[in-house]
C-alpha positions in Angstrom: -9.3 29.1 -119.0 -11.8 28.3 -121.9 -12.1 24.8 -120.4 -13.1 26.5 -117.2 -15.5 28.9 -118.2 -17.4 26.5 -120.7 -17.6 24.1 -117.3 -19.0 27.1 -115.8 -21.3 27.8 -118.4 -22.4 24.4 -118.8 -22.8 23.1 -115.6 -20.4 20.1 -116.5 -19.1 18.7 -113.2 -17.5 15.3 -113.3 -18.6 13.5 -110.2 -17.3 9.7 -111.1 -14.2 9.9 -109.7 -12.5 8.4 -107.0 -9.5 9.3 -104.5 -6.8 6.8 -103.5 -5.5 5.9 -99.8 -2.3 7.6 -101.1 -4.2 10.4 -102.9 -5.5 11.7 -99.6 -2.3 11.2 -97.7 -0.7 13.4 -100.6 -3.2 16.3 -100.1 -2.9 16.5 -96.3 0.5 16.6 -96.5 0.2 19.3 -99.0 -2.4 21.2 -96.7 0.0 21.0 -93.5 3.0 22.2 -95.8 1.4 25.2 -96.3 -0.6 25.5 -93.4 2.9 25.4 -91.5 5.0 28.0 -94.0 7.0 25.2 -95.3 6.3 25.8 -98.9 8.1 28.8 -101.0 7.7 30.4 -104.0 10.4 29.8 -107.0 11.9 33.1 -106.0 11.8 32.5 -102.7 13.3 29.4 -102.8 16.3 30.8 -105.2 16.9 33.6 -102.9 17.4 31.2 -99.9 20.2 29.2 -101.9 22.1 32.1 -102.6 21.9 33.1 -98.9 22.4 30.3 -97.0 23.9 27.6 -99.3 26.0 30.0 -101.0 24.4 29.3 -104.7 25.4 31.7 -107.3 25.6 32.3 -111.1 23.7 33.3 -114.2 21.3 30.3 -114.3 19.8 30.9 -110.6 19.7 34.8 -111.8 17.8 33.6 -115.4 15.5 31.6 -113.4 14.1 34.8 -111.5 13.8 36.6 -114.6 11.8 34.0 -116.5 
């Protein structure tokens, strides 16, 4: 957050850099993941194992906690 605010603060925007043919692929497959609900959060995806797949035990429980 430091790094953030000081970039802020400062101005300091790296322009120099450039995105790869595969870099690009990578984010619009990201966008349409989300734009299409297919992405879940931790808990999310924890409580769909334990309901459809079955999944149980103290390490899927200690995940939610943490």
């Amino acid at each position: 957050m430091e790094k953030v605010k000081r970039i802020q603060k400062n101005n300091e925007v790296d322009e120099d850099f450039k995105l790869t043919e595969e870099d690009i692929q990578a984010l619009l497959e990201a966008e349409e993941d989300i734009r299409e609900g297919r992405v879940y959060t931790l808990e999310e995806l924890i409580e769909n194992l334990k309901r459809e797949c079955g999944f149980k035990g103290k390490y899927l429980d200690k995940l939610l906690k943490s």
